[in-house]
N, C-alpha and C positions, 0 to 999 in steps of 0.2 A: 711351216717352212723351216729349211733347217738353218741354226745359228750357225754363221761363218766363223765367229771370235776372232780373234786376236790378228790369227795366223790368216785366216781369207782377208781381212784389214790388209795388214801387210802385202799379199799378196796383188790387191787391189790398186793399191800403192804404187806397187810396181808396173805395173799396166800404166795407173796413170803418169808416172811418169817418164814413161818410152813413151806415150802418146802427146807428150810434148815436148820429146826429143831427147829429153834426160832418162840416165838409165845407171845402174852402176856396171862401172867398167872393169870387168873381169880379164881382159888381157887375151881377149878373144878375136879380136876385130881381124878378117885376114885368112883367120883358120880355113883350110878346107875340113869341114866336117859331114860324116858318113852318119847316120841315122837310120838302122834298119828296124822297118816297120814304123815307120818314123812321117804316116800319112795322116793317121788316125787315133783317137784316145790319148793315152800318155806319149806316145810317139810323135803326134801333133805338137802336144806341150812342151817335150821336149826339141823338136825343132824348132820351134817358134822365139824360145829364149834363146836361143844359137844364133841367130839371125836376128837379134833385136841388138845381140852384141855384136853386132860386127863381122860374120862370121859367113863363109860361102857354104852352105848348108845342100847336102845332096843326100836323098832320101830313096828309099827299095820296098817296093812292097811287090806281092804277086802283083796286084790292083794299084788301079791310080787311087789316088782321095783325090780331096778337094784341097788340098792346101797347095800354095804357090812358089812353094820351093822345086828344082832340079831334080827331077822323077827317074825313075831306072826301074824297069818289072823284072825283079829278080828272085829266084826259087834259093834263101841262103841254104838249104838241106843240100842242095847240088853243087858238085864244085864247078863245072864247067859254069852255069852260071854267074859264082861269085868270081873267079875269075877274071873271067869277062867282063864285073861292075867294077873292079879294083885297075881293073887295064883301060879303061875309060875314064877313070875317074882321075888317073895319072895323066894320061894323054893328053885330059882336058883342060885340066887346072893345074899337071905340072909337082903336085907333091897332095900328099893327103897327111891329115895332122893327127887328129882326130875321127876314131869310132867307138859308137855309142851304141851296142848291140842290144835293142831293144824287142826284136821279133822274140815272138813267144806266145806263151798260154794253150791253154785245154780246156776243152767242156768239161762238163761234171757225168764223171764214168764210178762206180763202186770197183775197189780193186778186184774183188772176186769175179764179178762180172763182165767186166773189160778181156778185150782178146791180146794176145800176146802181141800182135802186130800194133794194134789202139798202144798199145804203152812204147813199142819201141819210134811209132812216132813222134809221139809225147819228148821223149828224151832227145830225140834226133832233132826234135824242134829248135828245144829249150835248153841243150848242153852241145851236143856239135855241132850245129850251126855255128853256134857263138865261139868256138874253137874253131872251126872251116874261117869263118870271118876276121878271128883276130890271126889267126896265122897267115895271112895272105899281106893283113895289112900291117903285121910287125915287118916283114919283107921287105917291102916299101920306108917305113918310120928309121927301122935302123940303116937306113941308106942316106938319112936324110942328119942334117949336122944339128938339127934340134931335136931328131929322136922323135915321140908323138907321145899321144897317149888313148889307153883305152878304157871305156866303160861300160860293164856287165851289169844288164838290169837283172836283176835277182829280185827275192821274196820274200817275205816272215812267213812265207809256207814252207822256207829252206832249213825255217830252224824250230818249226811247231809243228804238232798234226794238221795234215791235211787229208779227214778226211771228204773220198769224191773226187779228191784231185794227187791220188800219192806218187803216181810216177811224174808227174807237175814237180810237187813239192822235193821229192827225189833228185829230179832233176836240176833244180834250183840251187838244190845244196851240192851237187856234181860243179857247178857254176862257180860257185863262192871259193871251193878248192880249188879247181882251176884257176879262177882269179890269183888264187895268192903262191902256188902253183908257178905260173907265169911272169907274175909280177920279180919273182927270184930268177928265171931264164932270161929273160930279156932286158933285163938292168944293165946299163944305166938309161939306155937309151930310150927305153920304152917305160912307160908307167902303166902297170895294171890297177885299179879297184873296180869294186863294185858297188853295187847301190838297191840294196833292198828295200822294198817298197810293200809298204801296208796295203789298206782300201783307196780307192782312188774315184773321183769321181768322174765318169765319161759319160757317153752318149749311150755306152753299155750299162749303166748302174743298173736300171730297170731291173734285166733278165735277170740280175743277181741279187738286188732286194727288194724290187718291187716298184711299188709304185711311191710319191714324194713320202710319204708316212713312213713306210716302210724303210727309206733310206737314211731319215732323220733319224725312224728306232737304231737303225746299226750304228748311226755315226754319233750318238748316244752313248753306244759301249766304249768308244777312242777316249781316252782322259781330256782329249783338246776339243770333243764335243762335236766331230765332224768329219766328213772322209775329204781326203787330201787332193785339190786341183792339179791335174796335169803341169800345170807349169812351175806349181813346186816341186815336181820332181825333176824337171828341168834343171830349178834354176841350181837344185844339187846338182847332178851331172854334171852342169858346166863348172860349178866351183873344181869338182874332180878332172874336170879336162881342162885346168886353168893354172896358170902359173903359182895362181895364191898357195893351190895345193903343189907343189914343186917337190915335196921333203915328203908327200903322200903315196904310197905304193905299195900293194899284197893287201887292204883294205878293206872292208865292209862295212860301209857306214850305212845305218837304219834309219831310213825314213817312215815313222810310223803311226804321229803324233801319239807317242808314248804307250802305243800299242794297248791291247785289248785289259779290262778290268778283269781282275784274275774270280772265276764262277764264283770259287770259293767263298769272297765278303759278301753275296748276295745269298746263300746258303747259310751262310753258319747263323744261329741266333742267339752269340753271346752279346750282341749288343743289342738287343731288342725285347721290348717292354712288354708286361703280361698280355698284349692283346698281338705280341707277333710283329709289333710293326720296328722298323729300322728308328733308333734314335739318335 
């Protein structure tokens, strides 16, 4: 079984205590907040902190999930669609504060291999969407006398090889520009970052390392010893969509627990004794 450390402690902590009503208070309580793709996996996590703080939490997927926040089946690749979630979501609750564009991902295609239409998917997913999305609701934010703010889930596939997934990774880094891009267009009123995010653990780990061994081995390679709960990347985004960060804007902050051990010190053998082995 894999070791939590430090950081799943903490993490834990934090569960326990919003479950007995204490929580730290990020200055959220009130917010209307937008979460696409915001039913399931990181998107779960991150609604879930949104709403532990205080916050009217309203979520988009094509698909319902199971989580019991404000649902809306919405295509963000379509405008008429977002639209429609952004004019609802005004109508209902009156102002929108916050969004947290979290739709995204790709299976694992070879660049060679993949069709030209598989990639412009990809990209349409993972970068204009999340342009369709924020520009509808800067519309809104800069009408509003507190402005809002917005956050872009991004990758460390934005800024390493991916290979399998490189119109993913592409796209990612299309995101991170944009973010900082935007964050200079719509100031003061609006705050753009983003929030890159390593391995993560969901309900999808499986398809991608396997089975519990297999995802120990990966979370192995993180220096923190482990892939990162959904609701740590939550409880980032909310910092980013919260007043603490107020003086924060054009941004990319990495969630990654220290990211991956570089091949390299497991290769080289200038620190290893005549029988080969690491001292």
């Amino acid at each position: 079984m894999q070791d939590q450390g430090k950081g799943g402690q903490v993490s834990d902590e934090l569960r326990r205590r919003a479950s007995n009503g204490a929580t730290y208070d990020l200055g959220l309580e009130g917010r209307v907040v937008l979460v696409t793709g915001g039913v399931r996996g990181v998107g779960a996590g991150i609604s879930q902190v949104f709403a532990d703080q205080g916050a009217t939490v309203v979520t988009c997927a094509r698909r319902p999930g199971e989580t019991p926040y404000e649902f809306h089946s919405c295509d963000v690749r379509d405008e008429e669609s977002v639209d429609a979630l952004i004019n609802t979501i005004v109508s209902t609750h009156g102002r929108l504060d916050v969004v947290v564009n979290n739709a995204g991902g790709a299976p694992f295609a070879l660049a060679a291999d993949a069709s030209h239409n598989f990639h412009r998917k990809i990209i349409e997913l993972n970068l204009l969407s999340a342009l369709l999305v924020s520009q509808r609701a800067n519309a809104v934010m800069q009408r509003q006398d507190d402005g809002g703010a917005i956050v872009n889930i991004t990758s460390v596939s934005a800024s390493r090889p991916s290979p399998g997934t490189a119109a993913y990774g592409a796209a990612k880094a299309g995101l991170e520009s944009l973010t900082r891009s935007l964050a200079v267009e719509w100031a003061p009123k609006v705050r753009v970052n983003a929030l890159a995010a390593g391995m993560i653990r969901t309900e999808l780990s499986e398809l991608h390392y396997g089975n519990e061994d297999g995802i120990a081995a990966v979370g192995a390679t993180v220096p923190l010893g482990r892939l990162a709960d959904p609701d740590e990347i939550g409880w980032t985004a909310a910092f980013l969509a919260s007043p603490l960060s107020s003086y924060v804007t054009g941004s990319v902050l990495t969630v990654h627990g220290g990211g991956e051990r570089p091949a390299f010190l497991d290769a080289a053998n200038v620190n290893s004794n005549e029988n080969g082995e690491k001292e």
